[in-house]
N, C-alpha and C positions, 0 to 999 in steps of 0.2 A: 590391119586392113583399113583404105580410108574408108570415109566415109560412102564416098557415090561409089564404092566394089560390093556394098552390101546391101543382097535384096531387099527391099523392104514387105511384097507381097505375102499373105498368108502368116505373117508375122500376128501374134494377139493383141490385143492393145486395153493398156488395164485401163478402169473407167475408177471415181476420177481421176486425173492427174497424175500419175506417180510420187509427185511430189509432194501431193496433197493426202497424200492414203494417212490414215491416223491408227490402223492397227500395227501393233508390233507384232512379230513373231520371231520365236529363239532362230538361229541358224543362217545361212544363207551363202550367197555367194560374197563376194569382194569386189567394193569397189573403189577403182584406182582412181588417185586427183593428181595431174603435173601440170602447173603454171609456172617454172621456173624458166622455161623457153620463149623465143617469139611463137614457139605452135605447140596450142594446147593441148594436152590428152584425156581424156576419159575413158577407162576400163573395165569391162565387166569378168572376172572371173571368177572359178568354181572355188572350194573351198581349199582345194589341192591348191591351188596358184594357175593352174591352166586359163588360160584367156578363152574366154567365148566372144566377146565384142568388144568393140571400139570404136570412140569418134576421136579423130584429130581435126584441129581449123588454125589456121591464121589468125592469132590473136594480136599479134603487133603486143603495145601495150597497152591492150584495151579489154582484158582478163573478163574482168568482171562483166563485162557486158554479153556474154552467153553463156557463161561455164555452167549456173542453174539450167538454162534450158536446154544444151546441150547433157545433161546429167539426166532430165526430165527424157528426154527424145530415147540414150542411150537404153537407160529402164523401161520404157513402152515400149519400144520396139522387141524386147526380150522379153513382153509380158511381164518384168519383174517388179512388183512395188515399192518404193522405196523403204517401206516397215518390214520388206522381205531380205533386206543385207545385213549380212553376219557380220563386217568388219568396215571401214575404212583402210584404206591405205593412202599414204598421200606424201610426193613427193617434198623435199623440206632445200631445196638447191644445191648448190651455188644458186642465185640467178636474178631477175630483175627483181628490186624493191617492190614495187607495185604489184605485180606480179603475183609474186609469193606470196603475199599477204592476202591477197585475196583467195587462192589453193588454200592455203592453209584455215583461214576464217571459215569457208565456206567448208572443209570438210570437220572441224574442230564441233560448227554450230549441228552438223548431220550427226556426229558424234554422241553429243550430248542429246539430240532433240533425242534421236531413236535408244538411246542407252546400249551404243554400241561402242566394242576398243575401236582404238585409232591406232596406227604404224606408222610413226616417218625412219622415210627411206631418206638417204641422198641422193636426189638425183644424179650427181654427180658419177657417184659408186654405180648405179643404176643403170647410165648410160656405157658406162664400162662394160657391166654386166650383161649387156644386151644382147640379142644374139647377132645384131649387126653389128657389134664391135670383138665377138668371139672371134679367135685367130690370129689378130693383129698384136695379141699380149708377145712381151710388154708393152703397154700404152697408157698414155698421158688424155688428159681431155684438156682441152681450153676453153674457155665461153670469154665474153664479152663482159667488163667491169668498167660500161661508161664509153664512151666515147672513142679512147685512147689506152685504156689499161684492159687490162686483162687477169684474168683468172686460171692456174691449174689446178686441176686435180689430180690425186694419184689413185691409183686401184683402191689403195686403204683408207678413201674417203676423202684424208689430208690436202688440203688446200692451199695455196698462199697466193696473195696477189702478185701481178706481174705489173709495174709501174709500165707507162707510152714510153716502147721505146726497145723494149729488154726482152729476150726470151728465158725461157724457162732452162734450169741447170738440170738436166735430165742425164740416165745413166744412159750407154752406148748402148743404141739398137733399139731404145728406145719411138714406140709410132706413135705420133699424134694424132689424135681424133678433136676436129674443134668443131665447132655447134656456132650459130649465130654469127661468125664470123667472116663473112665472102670477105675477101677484100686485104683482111686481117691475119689471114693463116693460108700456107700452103692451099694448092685447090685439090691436091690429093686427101689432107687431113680432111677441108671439108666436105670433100664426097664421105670421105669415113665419115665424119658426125651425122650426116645425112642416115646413113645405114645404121648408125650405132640409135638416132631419134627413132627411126621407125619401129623397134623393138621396143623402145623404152615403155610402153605399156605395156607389156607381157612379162617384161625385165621388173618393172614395182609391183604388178602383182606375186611373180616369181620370189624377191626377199621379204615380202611383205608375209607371206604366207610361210612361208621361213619362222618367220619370227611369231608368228601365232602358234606355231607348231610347237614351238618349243616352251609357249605361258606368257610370250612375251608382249608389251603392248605398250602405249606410253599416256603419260597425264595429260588427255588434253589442254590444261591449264596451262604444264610445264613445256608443251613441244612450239619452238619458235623455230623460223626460219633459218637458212644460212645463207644471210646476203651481205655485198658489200657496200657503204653507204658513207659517208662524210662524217666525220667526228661530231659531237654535239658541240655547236660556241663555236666548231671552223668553221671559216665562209670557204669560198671555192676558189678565192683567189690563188694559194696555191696549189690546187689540183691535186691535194695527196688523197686517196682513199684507203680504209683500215678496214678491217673485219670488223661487224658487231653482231651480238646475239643477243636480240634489244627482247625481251618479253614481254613489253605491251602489247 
């Protein structure tokens, strides 16, 4: 749900800060981080994976400049503390450089401050998962790799760049759902990314919660992004982009 569908009267509002709260306690709900789009997510769910709230916004790529206090608003308005969340979850892409780096930092650092697991999801898988992209299986996602290339995904996570120019080798019957893309992709794919983005927070909390159910979590240290970026030592003059999974 966005943001201005949800009341805010009669709501609690913890004193200080949420972000500022400094007791821990064992347990809590989940919460969900995706910077991997032009529009942000932040997700509040139970420990089942069910969604209780959300904020979505227009980040462009200017991530970092509200995702804290959009995080901060999310938890007060839910009365929840931020020493009151049992997990992280946090989308890990395809998606912008900047972007991801910023999701992920910012939930890696809540991670560790609170001594809580963290989860990365793909977004990618995630937005498949979603329940605006439910029904259209099989289906392919696209996003935006730059200017001119592109990116697919497949259900199974699996990625590969698509050079300016080229579509994707997909099987028959295969539906696209692209993200970011007006312009770029059929207008029917991107109504579906549209529907498949608006679930994506209830979709990260959904395999996120998955995946704690079963013991699972990951090393903050070791969980890096999945973006695509320019070679090290290439300049841009020939326009090629590769995969990296750079762990700085």
């Amino acid at each position: 749900m966005s943001e201005a569908a949800r009341p805010r009267a009669g709501r609690p509002r913890s004193a200080p800060s949420a972000l500022t709260a400094s007791a821990v306690t064992p347990g809590g709900p989940l919460l969900a981080i995706d910077t991997a789009t032009a529009t942000a997510v932040v997700a509040l769910g139970d420990a089942a994976g069910t969604m209780l709230d959300e904020l979505t916004w227009a980040a462009g790529y200017r991530h970092g400049e509200e995702l804290l206090i959009r995080v901060d608003e999310l938890l007060d308005r839910n009365g929840t503390p931020i020493a009151g969340i049992g997990a992280i979850v946090v989308g890990t892409g395809p998606g912008a450089f900047t972007g991801l780096r910023v999701g992920l930092a910012t939930a890696k650092a809540l991670s560790h401050a609170l001594g809580r697991p963290i989860v990365g999801v793909s977004t990618g898988r995630a937005l498949l998962a979603s329940p605006g992209a439910i029904g259209v299986a099989p289906s392919a996602l696209l996003l935006p790799a730059g200017p001119t290339d592109r990116v697919v995904v497949l259900p199974d996570g699996h990625a590969e760049l698509l050079p300016g120019g080229s579509e994707p080798d997909l099987a028959p019957g295969t539906t696209i759902v692209a993200v970011d893309l007006d312009g770029r992709a059929p207008a029917d794919a991107c109504s579906r990314g549209e529907s498949a983005r608006a679930g994506l927070g209830a979709s990260l909390l959904h395999l996120g919660a998955a995946r704690l159910a079963e013991g699972s979590s990951d090393d903050p240290a070791a969980l890096v992004p999945d973006y695509v970026t320019l070679p090290r030592g290439i300049g841009a003059a020939g326009g090629e982009m590769r995969w990296s999974r750079d762990p700085r």
